[in-house]
N, C-alpha and C positions, 0 to 999 in steps of 0.2 A: 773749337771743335765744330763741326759741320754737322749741320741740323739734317735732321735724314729724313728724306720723306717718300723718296719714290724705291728706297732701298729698304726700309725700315723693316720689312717682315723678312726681308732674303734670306735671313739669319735662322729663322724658326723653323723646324724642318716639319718637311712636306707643305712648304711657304703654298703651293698650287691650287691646294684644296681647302675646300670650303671647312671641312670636320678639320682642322688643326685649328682653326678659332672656336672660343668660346660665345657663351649667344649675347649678340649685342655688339659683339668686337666689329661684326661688318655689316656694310647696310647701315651704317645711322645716316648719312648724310642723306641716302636717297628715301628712308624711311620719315626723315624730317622736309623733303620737297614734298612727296608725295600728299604730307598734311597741309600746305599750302604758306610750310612757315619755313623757310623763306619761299618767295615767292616770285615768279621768273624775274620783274625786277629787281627784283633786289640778292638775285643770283649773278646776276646780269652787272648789277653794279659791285658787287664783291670783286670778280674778277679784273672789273676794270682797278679797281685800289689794288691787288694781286699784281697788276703790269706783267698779268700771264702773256705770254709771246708764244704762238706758234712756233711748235718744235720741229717741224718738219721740212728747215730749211731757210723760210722765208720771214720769222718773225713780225707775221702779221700779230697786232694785237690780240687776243684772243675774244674779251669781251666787247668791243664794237665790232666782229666777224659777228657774234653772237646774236647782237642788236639788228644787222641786218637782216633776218628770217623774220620775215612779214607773218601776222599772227592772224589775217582776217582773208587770204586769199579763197579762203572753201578749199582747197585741196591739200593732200595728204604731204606733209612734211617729214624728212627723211636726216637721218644723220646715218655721217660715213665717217668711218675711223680710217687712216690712210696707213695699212701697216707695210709697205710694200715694202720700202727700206730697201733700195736699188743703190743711193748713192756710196758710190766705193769709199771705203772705210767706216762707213756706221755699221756698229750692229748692238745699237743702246735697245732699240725696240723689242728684239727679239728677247733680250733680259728680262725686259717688263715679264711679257706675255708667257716665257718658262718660269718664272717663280713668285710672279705675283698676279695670274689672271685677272682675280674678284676684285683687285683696286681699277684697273683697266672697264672690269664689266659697272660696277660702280658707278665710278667716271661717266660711263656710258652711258646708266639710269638717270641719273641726276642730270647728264645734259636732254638728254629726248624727252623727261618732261618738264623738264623745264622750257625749250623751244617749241614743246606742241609736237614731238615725233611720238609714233608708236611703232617703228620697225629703224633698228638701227644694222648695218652691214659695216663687217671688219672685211675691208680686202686687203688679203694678206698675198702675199709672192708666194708663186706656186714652189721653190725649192725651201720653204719652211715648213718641211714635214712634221717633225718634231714640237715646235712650237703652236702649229695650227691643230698638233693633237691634244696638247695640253688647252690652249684654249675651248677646244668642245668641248672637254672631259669639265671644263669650269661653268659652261654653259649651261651644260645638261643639271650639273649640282642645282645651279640655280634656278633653273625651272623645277630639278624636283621639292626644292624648299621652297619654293611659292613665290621665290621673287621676281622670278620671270614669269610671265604669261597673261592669261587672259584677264585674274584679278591681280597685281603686282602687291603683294605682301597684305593681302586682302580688304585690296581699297580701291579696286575698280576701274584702276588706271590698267588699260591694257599694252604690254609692250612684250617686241619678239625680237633677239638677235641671227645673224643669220654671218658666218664667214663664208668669204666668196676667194675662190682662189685666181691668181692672178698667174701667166702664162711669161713673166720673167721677163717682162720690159720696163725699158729705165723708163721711158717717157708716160709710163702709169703712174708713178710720182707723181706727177704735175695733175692738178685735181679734176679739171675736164677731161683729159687723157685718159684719167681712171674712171669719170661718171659713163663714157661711152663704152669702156672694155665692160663696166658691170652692166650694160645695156647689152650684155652681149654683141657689141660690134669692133670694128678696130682701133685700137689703143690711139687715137689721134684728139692731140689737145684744140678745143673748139675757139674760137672766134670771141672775145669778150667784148661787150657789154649782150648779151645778158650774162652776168655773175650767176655762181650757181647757188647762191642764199635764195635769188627771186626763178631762177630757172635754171635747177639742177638736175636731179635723177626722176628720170621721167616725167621732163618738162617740169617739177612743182619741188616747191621751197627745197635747198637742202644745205645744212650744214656739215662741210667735211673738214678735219681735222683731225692732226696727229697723234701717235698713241700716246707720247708723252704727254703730250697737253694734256689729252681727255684724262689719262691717271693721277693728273694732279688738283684736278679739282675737288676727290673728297678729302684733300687737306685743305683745301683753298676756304670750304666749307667750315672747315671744324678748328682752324685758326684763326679764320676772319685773314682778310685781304690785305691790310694794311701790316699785320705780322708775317705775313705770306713773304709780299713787298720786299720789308726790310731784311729779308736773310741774303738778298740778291745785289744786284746796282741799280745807279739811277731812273732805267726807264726798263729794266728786265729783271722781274721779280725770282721770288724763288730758288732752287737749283738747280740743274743741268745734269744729266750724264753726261761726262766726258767719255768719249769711244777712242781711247791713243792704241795708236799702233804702229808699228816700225822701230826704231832702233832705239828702243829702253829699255830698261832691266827689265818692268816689269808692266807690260801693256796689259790692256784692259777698260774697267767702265769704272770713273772714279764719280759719284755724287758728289761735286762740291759748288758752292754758291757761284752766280753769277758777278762775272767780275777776277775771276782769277786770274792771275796773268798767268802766262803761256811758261814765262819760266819756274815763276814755282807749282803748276802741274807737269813740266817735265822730269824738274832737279830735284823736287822733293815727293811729290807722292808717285812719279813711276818710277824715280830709284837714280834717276840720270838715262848717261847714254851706256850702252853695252857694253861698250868697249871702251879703250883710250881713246878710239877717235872723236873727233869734238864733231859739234852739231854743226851742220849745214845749212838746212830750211827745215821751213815747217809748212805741212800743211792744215790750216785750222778748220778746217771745216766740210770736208770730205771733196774729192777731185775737181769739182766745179769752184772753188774757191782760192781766188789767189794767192801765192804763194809768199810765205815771209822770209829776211832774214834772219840770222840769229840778234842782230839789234835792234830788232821790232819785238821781241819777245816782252818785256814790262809792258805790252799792253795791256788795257783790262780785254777779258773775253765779253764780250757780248755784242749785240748784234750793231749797235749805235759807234760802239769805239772802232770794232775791225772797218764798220763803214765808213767813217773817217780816214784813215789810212789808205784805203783804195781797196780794202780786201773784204770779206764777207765771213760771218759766224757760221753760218750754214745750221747743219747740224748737230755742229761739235765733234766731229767725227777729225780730228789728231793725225795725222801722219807725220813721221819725226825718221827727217833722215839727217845721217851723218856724214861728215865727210870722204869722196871715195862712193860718194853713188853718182852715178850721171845722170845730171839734169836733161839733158837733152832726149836721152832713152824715157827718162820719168814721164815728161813734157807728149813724146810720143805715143806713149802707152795710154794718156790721159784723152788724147786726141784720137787715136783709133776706138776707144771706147763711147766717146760722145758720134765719131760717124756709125760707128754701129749700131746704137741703139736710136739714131737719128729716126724718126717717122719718117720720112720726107715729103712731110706737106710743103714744107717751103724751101723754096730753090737754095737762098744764100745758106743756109742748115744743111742740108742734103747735099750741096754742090760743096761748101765751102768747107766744111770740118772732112772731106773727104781730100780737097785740095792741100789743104795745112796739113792734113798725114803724111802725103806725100812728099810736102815737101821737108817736112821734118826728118824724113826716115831718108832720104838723101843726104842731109846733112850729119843724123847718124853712120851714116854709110859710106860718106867718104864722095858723095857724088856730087856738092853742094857749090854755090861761089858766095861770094860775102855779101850778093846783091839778097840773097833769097831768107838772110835775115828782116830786112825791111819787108821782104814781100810777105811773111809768116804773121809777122804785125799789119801790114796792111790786109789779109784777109781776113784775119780776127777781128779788124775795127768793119769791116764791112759785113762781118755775119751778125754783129752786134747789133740789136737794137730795128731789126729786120726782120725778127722773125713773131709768129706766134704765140709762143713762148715761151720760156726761160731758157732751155736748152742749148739755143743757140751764143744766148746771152754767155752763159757761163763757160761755154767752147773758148769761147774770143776772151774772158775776162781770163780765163785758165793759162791760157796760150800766151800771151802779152809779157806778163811780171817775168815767167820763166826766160825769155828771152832777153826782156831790158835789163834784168837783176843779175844775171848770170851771162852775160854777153862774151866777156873775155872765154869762159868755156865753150858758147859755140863758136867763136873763133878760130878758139885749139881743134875742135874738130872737123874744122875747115883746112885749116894750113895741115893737121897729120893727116887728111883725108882718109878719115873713119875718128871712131873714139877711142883717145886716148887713156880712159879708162878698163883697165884686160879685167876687172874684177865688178860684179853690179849686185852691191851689198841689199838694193832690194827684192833682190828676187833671192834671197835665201831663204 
């Protein structure tokens, strides 16, 4: 049975607020920073035994991200929770934040002092009305019980949280893209080297990371690292929300350990597929992530094994289609989405995923020759690896699989000239 950590209160009703605990049930973790025991190293190295991974995509380690926030610069060190939660098919974050705020704000305490922050910002995506209310209403609890503010549970330590709303662009994800929108200016991801641990929001120190992450450290704490570790796999501790959606009986967010393979989170905890129809592909990891067969499924989920294979963990954000959906409409719909939320700082991004729409939506449509398969792959390997980035990256890494994996179907919808599919079970 699956050790529950980031789910563990969902169950207890009115999970949101602070008054459904008893005193002592919240706040020990950051009530024990706060006295200097543990103490940012050795928070710092917790983590690293934990093999906590960046949840927001990119599976950066968590505790050497954390090690990079310089501790002696003189200026003001910042932490950013990244709640935007743009990539299609996730929606684990906003779970968190409706029914578990205080582990998120938590999370939040124990990381800012632990790195030296005394002002942390949740930017959240401006269409999470609902979520972004319940987290103030969890904010406000916590300033009025003393654990926020100017004495932090009356030890001197001063700290302020502040959610910032974000205007509904994908490329806020990407963590410089989001340092400049909360700078108030346009969502555009910047130039690296400087990282934004040494020069982030407003020019000085800042660490930014995902909501997941940040909620899992007052377990990380109160289990110690090394039990953290072992609930997960080899180099990715812990467990995961899985966010499945599409054609299972029963989609949703399943907490289970890192490492599951993709068939038994589909066949056995979302129930199968909906119908008789058998599975087609998967997508693991929310639209930016390559796409699988169904005899890539016994892989393990996480971030080291999907990257072996050629595909990506991402998010864990599940898409499960069946057969009887079209690939090539799927494929399109992925690529109109990535040129639209394209910034277009960089030509081969801006030019290119705009180019691959085009030519997809021809070959959906009946307008295509056999030549402009090659050419859909050659402009995905040329927006690759071109650009500023990830965005682009994951355009061309998107685009690819669909077309070499499934080729004999764009085929068919060359020679019937349109798609031979009259029914497109993902859009029910």
């Amino acid at each position: 049975m699956t050790t529950r950590i980031l789910t563990k209160n969902w169950d207890r009703e009115g999970s949101e607020k602070l008054s459904s605990y008893a005193s002592g049930e919240r706040y020990q973790g950051f009530e024990q920073v706060l006295s200097g025991t543990p103490d940012h190293d050795t928070v710092i190295s917790e983590l690293k035994k934990a093999n906590l991974r960046g949840a927001g995509g990119a599976g950066f380690p968590a505790g050497m991200k954390w090690s990079f926030v310089p501790q002696d610069t003189g200026k003001p060190i910042y932490l950013v929770v990244n709640a935007d939660e743009s990539e299609p098919g996730t929606f684990k974050d906003r779970y968190i934040i409706e029914n578990d705020p205080h582990m998120l704000l938590e999370g939040i305490a124990i990381t800012c002092r632990t790195v030296g922050a005394h002002v942390a910002y949740v930017f959240m995506r401006g269409e999470y009305v609902g979520p972004r209310r319940i987290l103030l209403a969890a904010i406000e609890e916590a300033y009025d019980a003393g654990i926020l503010g100017k004495s932090c549970m009356g030890s001197g330590y001063e700290l302020d949280v502040y959610v910032h709303r974000g205007a509904g662009a994908y490329i806020c994800g990407e963590e410089t893209g989001l340092l400049e929108a909360l700078e108030g200016k346009k969502g555009e991801p910047r130039v690296k080297p400087p990282f934004p641990a040494v020069e982030g929001l407003f020019g000085c120190p800042t660490l930014i990371n995902n909501v997941q992450t940040i909620a899992s450290v007052p377990a990380i704490l109160e289990m110690g690292g090394e039990a953290f570790a072992a609930l997960g796999s080899e180099r990715c501790g812990g467990t995961h929300l899985y966010n499945v959606s599409g054609h299972v009986k029963k989609p949703g967010v399943y907490e289970l350990p890192f490492g599951t393979t993709y068939n038994e989170l589909i066949f056995e905890h979302c129930g199968g597929m909906r119908s008789d129809k058998p599975l087609k592909a998967v997508v693991p990891g929310g639209a930016s992530t390559p796409v699988l067969l169904p005899s890539e499924l016994d892989i393990k989920s996480d971030f080291d094994s999907l990257k072996g294979i050629g595909s990506m963990f991402g998010t864990g954000a599940v898409m499960v289609l069946e057969e009887g959906t079209c690939m090539v409409r799927t494929c399109l719909r992925f690529m109109e989405f990535f040129h639209h939320e394209s910034c277009g700082q960089c030509t081969p991004c801006r030019e290119g995923t705009g180019w691959a729409a085009k030519v997809i939506d021809r070959v959906e449509h009946g307008g295509a020759r056999r030549e402009d398969l090659d050419l859909i792959v050659d402009i995905a390997g040329n927006i690759e690896g071109n650009t500023i980035c990830a965005l682009g990256d994951a355009a061309g890494m998107m685009a690819k699989p669909f077309v070499q994996k499934f080729k004999d179907e764009w085929e068919r919808h060359i020679e019937n000239r349109g798609c031979p599919f009259p029914e497109y079970p993902l859009a029910d």
